[in-house]
C-alpha positions in Angstrom: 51.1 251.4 138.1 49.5 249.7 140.7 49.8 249.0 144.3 51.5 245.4 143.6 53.7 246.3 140.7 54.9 249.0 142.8 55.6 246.9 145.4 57.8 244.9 143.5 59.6 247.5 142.5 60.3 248.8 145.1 61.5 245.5 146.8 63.6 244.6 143.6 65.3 248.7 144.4 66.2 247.3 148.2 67.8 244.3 147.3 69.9 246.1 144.7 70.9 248.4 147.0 71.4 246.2 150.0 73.2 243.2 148.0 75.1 246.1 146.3 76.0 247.4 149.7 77.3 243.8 150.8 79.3 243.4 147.7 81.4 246.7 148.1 81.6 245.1 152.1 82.9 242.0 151.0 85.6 243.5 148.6 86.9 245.7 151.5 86.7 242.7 153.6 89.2 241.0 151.0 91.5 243.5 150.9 91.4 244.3 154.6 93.0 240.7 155.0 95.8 241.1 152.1 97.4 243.6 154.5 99.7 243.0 157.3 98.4 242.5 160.5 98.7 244.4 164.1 97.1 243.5 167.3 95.1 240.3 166.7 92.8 238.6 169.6 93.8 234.7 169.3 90.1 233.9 168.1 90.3 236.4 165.5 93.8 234.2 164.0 91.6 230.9 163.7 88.0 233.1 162.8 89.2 236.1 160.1 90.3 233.8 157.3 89.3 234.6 154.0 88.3 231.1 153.2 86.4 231.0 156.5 84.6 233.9 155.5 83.6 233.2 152.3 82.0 229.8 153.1 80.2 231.7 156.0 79.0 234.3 153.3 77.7 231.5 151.4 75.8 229.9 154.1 74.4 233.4 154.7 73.0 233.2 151.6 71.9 229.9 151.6 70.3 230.1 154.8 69.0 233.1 153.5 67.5 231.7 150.1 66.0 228.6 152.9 64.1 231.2 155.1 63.1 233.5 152.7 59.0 232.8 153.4 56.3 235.5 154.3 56.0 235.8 157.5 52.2 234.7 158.0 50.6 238.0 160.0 48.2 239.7 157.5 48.6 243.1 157.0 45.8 245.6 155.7 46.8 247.6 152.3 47.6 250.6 154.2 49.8 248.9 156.8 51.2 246.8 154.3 51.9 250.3 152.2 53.1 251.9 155.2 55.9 249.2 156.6 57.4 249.1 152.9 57.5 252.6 152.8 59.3 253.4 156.1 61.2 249.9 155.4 62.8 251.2 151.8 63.7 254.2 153.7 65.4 252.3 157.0 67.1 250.1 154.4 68.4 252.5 151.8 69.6 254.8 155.2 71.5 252.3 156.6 73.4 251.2 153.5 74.0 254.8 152.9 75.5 255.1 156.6 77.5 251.5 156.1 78.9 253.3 152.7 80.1 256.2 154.4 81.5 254.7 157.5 83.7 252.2 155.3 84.6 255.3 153.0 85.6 257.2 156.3 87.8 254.1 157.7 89.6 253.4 154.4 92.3 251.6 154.9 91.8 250.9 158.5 88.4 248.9 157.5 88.7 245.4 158.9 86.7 242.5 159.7 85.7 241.4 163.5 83.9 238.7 164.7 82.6 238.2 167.9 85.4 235.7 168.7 88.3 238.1 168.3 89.4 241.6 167.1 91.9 242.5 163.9 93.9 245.5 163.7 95.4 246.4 160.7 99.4 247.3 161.2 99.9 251.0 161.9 96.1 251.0 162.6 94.9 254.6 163.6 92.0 256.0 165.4 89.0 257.3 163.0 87.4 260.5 164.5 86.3 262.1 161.2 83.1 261.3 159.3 80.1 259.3 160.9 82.7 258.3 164.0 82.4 262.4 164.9 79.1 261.8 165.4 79.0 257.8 167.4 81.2 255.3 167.7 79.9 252.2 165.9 77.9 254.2 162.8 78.6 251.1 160.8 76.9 248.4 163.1 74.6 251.0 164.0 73.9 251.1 159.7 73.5 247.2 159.7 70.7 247.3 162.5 69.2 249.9 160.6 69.2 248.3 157.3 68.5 244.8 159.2 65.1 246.3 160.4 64.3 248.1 157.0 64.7 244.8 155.4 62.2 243.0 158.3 59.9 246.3 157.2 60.1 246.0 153.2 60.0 242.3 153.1 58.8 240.8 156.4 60.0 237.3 156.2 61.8 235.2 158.4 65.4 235.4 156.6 64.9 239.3 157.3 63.5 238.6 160.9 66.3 236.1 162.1 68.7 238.7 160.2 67.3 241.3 162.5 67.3 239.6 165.8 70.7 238.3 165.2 72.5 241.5 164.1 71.1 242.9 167.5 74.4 240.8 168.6 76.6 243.5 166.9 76.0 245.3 170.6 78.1 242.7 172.2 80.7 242.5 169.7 81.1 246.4 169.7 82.0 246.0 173.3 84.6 243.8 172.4 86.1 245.6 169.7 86.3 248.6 172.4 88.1 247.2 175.0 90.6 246.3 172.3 90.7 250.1 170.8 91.4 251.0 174.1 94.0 248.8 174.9 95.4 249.8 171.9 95.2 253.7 171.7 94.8 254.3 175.6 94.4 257.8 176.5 93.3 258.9 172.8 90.7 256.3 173.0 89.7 257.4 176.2 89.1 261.2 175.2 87.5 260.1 172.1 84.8 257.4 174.1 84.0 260.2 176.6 83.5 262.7 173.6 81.9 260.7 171.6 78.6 258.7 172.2 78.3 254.9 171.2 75.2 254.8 169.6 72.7 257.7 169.8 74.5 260.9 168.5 74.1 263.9 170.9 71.3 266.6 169.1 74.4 269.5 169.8 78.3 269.2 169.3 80.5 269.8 172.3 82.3 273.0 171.1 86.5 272.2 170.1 88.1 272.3 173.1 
C-alpha cells in the first residue's frame, strides 16, 4: 500500500468515526428535547428548538462541504505523515471521550448554546465517569477531535471548526454558573474537587 492510498484510508476511517460520533450526538440531542424541561435560561427557550437545530446542523454541513479546501502550506512527506498520524489519533480520542461522556450523562444529556442553558426536569449532578476526572470531558473531547481533524485533514472547514470550538470555553462558564445556581453546595464541593479541564495526575483520596 502506499503512502497515498494509506492516506486515504486513513482519512475515509476519521470521517467515519467523527460523522459517526455526530450522528449518535444528534440522536441524543433529539431525545434530550422530547423530555420535560427544568431550569431554562430565556435564550435557551427561543435557541434549543429542534427545528432550530437541525437547520443549524445543516448549515454546518454546508458550510462545511463550502470550505472544505487544502489549506495551501506545503508539507514534506514526513511532516505530512506525521500530522495525520497524531491527527487520526487526536480525532479518534476525542470521539472516544465525547462517546463516553454522553454514555456517562444518560439521560441528563442536553443541548446548550452559548445563548442560554437547559436542564432536563429532575436534572442531577454527574460525578461518575469522565466528570470524576474534569468537569467539561465532553467539550474538552470536541477540541480534541476539532484539532485532530485540523491535523488529518488540514483544511479550512477543519481550521475555522477548530478556532471556533475554542468558544466552548466561554459557554462552559455559562453552563457553570447555572449548575451552581442549580445544585449550590453540591456543586460547589464538586467544582473545588474536581478540576475544569486538565485532570490532576493523582486522585484526592475519599474523604
Amino acid at each position: 500500500m502506499t503512502l497515498d492510498v494509506a492516506g486515504r484510508v486513513v482519512g475515509w476511517i476519521g470521517a467515519v468515526i467523527g460523522l459517526g460520533t455526530l450522528g449518535l450526538a444528534l440522536v441524543a440531542m433529539v431525545r434530550s428535547l422530547r423530555r420535560p424541561s427544568g431550569s431554562v435560561e430565556p435564550g435557551a427557550r427561543i435557541v434549543l428548538r429542534l427545528p432550530l437545530l437541525l437547520v443549524a446542523t445543516l448549515g454546518f454541513f454546508v458550510a462545511g462541504v463550502w470550505l472544505w479546501r487544502p489549506i495551501p502550506v506545503p508539507l514534506g512527506l514526513g511532516l505530512s505523515t506525521l500530522s495525520s498520524c497524531a491527527g487520526i489519533i487526536l480525532l479518534s480520542a476525542g470521539c472516544s471521550l465525547y462517546l463516553w461522556g454522553l454514555r456517562s450523562l444518560g439521560s441528563m444529556f442536553g443541548p446548550s448554546s452559548g445563548f442560554g442553558v437547559r436542564l432536563s426536569a429532575g436534572h442531577r449532578l454527574i460525578d461518575s465517569g469522565p466528570y470524576a476526572r474534569v468537569r467539561h470531558p465532553m467539550y474538552l473531547a470536541v477540541m480534541i477531535a476539532a484539532l485532530g481533524s485540523l491535523l488529518l485533514y488540514r483544511t479550512w472547514a477543519t481550521l475555522a471548526f477548530a478556532v471556533i470550538m475554542l468558544g466552548l470555553v466561554v459557554r462552559a462558564r455559562r453552563e457553570e454558573r447555572v449548575l451552581a445556581q442549580e445544585f449550590g453546595q453540591e456543586w460547589r464541593v464538586y467544582a473545588a474537587r474536581v478540576p475544569a479541564w486538565i485532570p490532576r495526575l493523582r486522585r484526592d483520596p475519599p474523604a
